[in-house]
FIKOLZA-1660 file (N, C-alpha, C; in steps of 0.1 Angstrom, whole numbers, plus 5000, padded with zeros to 4 digits):
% residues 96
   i   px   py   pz ch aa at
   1 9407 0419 3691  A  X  N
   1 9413 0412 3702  A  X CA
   1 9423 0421 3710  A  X  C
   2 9426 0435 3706  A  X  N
   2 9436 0443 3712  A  X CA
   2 9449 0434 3714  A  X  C
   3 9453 0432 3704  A  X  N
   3 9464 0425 3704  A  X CA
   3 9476 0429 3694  A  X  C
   4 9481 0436 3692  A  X  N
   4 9494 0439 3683  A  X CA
   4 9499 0426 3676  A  X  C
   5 9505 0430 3661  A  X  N
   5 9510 0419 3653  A  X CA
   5 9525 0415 3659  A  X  C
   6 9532 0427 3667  A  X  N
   6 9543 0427 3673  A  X CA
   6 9542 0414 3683  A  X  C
   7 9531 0418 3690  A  X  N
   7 9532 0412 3705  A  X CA
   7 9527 0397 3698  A  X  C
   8 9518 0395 3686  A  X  N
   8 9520 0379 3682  A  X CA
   8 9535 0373 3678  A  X  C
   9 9540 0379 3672  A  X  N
   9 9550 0376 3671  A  X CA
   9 9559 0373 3680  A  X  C
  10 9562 0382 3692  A  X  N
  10 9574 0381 3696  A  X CA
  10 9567 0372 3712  A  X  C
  11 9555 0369 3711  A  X  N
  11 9548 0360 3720  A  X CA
  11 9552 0342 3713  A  X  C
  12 9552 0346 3704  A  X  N
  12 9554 0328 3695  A  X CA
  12 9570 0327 3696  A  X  C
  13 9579 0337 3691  A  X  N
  13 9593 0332 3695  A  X CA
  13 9600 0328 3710  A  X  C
  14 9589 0337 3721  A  X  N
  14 9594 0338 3736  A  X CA
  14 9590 0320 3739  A  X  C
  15 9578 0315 3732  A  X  N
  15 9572 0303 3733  A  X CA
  15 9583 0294 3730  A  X  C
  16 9587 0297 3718  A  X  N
  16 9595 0283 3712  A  X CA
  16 9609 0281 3719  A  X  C
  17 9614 0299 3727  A  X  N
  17 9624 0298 3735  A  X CA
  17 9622 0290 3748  A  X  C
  18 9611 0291 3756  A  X  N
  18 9610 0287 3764  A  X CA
  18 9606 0271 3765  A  X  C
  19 9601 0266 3754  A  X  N
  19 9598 0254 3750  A  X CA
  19 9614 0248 3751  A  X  C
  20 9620 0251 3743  A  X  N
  20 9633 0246 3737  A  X CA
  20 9643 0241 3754  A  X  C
  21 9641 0255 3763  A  X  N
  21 9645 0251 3777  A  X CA
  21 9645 0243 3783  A  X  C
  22 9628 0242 3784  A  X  N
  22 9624 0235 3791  A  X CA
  22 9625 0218 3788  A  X  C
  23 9627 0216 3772  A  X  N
  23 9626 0205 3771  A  X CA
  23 9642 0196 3770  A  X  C
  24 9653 0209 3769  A  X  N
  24 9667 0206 3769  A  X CA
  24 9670 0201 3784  A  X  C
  25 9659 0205 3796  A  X  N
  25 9666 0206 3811  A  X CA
  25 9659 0190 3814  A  X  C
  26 9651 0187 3807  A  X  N
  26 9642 0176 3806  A  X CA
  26 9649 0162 3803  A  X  C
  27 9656 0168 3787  A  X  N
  27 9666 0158 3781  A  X CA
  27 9680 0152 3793  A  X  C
  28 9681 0166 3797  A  X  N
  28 9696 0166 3806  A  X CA
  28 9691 0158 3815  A  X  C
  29 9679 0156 3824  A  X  N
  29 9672 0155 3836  A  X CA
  29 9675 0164 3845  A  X  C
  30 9680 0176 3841  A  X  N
  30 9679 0187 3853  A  X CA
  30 9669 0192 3858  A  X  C
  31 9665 0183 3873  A  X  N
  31 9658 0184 3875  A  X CA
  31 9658 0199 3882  A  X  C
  32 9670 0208 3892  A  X  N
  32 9671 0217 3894  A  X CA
  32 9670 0225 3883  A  X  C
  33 9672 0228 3874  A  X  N
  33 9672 0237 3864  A  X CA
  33 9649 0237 3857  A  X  C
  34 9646 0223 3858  A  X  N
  34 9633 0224 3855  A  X CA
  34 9621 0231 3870  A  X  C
  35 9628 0231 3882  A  X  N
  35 9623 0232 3893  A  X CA
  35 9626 0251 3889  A  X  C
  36 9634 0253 3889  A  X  N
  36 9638 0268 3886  A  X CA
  36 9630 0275 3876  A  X  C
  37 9627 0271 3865  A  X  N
  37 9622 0277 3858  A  X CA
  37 9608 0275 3859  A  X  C
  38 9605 0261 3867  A  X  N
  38 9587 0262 3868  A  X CA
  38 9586 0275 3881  A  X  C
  39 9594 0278 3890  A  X  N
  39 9588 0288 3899  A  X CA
  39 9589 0300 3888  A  X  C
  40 9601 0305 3888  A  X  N
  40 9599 0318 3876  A  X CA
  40 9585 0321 3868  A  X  C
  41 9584 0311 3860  A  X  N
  41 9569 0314 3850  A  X CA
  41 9559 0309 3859  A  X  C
  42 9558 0305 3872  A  X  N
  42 9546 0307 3880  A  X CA
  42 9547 0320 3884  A  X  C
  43 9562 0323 3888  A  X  N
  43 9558 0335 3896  A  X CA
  43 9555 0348 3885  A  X  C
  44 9556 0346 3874  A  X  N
  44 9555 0356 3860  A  X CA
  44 9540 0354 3863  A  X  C
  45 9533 0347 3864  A  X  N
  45 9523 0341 3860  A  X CA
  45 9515 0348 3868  A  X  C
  46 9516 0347 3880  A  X  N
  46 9513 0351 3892  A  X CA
  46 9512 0369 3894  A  X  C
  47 9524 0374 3887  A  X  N
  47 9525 0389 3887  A  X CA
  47 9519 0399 3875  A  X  C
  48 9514 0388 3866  A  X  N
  48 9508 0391 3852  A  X CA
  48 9495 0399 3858  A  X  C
  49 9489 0410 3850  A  X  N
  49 9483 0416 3852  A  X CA
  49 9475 0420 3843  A  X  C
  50 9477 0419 3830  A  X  N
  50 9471 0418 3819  A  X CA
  50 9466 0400 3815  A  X  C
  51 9450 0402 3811  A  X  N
  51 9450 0385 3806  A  X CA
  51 9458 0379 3796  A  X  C
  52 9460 0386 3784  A  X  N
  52 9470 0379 3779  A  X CA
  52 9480 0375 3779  A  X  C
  53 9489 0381 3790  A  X  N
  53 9503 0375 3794  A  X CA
  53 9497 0366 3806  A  X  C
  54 9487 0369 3813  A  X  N
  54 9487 0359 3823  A  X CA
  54 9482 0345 3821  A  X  C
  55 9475 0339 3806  A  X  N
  55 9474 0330 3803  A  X CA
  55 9486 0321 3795  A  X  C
  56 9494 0330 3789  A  X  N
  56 9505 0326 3783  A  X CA
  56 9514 0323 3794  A  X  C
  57 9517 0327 3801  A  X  N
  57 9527 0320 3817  A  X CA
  57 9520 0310 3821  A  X  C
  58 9504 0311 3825  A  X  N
  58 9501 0299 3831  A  X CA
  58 9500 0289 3822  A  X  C
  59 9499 0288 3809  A  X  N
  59 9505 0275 3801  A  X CA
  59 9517 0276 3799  A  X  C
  60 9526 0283 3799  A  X  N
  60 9539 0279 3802  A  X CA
  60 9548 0275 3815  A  X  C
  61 9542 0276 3825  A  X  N
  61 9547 0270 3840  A  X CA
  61 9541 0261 3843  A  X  C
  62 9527 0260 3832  A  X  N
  62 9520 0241 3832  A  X CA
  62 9527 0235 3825  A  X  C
  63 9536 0241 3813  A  X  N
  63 9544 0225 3806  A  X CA
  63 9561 0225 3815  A  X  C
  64 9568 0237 3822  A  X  N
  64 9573 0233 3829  A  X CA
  64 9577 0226 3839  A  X  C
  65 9559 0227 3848  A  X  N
  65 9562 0222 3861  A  X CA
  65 9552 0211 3860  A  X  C
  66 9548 0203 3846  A  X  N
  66 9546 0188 3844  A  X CA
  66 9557 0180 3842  A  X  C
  67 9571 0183 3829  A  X  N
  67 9580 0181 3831  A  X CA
  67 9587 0180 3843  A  X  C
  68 9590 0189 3859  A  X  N
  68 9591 0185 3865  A  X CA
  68 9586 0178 3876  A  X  C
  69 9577 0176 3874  A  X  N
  69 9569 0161 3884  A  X CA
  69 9571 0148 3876  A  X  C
  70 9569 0149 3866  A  X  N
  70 9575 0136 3860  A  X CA
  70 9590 0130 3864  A  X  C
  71 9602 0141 3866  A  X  N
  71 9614 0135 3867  A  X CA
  71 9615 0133 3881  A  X  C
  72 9609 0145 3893  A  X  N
  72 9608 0148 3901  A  X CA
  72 9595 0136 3913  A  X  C
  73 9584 0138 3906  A  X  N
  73 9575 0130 3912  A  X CA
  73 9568 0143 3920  A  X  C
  74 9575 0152 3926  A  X  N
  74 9561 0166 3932  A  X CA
  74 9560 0177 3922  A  X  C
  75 9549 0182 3929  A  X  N
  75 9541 0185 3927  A  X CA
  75 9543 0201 3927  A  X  C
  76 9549 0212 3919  A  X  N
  76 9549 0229 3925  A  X CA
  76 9533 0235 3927  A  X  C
  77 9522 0229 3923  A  X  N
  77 9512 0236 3920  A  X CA
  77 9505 0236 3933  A  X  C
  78 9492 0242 3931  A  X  N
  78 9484 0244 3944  A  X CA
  78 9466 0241 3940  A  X  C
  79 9457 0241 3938  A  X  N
  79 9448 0235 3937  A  X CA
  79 9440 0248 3933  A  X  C
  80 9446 0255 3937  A  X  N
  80 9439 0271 3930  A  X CA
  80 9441 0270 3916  A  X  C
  81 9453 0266 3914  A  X  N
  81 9464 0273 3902  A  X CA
  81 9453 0260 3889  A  X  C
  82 9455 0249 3894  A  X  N
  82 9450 0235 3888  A  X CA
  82 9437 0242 3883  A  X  C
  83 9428 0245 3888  A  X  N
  83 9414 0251 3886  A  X CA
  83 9413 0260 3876  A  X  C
  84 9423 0271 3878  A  X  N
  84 9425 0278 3867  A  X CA
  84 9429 0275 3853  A  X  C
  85 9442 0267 3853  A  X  N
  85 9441 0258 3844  A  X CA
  85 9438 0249 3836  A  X  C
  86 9424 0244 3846  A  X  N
  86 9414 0233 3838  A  X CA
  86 9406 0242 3827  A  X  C
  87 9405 0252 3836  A  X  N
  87 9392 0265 3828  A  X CA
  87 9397 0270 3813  A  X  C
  88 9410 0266 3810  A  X  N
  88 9415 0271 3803  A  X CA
  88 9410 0261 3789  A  X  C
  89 9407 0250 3793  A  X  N
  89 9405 0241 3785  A  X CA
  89 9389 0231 3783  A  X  C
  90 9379 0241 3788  A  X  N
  90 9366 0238 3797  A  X CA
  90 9363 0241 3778  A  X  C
  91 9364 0254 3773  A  X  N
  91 9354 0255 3759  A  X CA
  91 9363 0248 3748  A  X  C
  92 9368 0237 3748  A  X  N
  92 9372 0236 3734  A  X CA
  92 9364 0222 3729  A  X  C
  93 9359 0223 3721  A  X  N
  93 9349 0211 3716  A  X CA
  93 9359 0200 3706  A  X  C
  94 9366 0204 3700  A  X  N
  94 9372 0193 3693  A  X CA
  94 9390 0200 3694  A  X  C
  95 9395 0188 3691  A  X  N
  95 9413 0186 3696  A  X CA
  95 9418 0181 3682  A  X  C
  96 9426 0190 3677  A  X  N
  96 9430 0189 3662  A  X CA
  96 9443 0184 3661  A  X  C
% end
């Protein structure tokens, strides 16, 4: 997979950091703080250049910037971005 045991690793802790944010700004209802952070990991997302960091931002600025449309009601994404992210979920045959 060309993947370092480093970069598993320090990809699972950046996760649970960013998880932990996102869902503290959630608790708060800050909605400006969830609006903030969903541009950042789009725009990470967006500047990623390698596939493996550019999948890991684009599921990380999809659980951000669901969080914020729920408190919010819009929408940051774009219909490009949505496509990409369905595809991400097109081969999995069973949900454990």
């Amino acid at each position: 997979m060309n993947i370092s045991y480093n970069e598993i690793i320090t990809s699972e802790v950046d996760i649970k950091q960013v998880i932990a944010k996102i869902e503290f700004a959630y608790q708060e209802n800050d909605i400006n703080e969830l609006k903030k952070l969903s541009l950042c990991l789009l725009d990470k997302y967006q500047q990623s250049r390698d596939e493996f960091s550019k999948v890991e931002y684009l599921l990380k600025s999809a659980m951000a910037m669901n969080y914020y449309l729920d408190l919010s009601g819009k929408d940051l994404s774009d219909i490009k971005y949505k496509v990409t992210l369905a595809k991400q979920f097109n081969n999995i045959r069973h949900w454990f």
